[in-house]
C-alpha angles and dihedrals in degrees: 000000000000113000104226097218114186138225123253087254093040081058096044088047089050097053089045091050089058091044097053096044094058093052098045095041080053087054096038089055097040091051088045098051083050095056090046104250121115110254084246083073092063127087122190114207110213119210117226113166100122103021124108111256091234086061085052086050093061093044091054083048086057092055100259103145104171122065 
């Protein structure tokens, strides 16, 4: 089996990528709890035109499942 190693701004990408999705996972669930729906009822649609697909891998890790 092939090791995916990644490049230094795939791995930038990557970091930025967890720490977004933290944050926007914290804000999704907060705005949802304000307008009265449970955070579970929210989808969040990713863009990916132009990002590498082993950045979308580590997005899917995170748990992102519609882009």
């Amino acid at each position: 089996m092939t090791e995916n190693r990644l490049t230094e701004a795939q791995a930038i990408q990557c970091a930025a990528v967890t720490e977004n999705w933290k944050q926007i996972r914290a804000r999704m669930a907060e705005a949802a709890l304000r307008s009265g729906r449970q955070p579970s009822e929210v989808t969040l649609l990713a863009a990916t035109k132009t990002v590498d697909p082993e950045v979308i891998n580590h997005a899917i890790g995170l748990g992102l499942t519609h882009m």
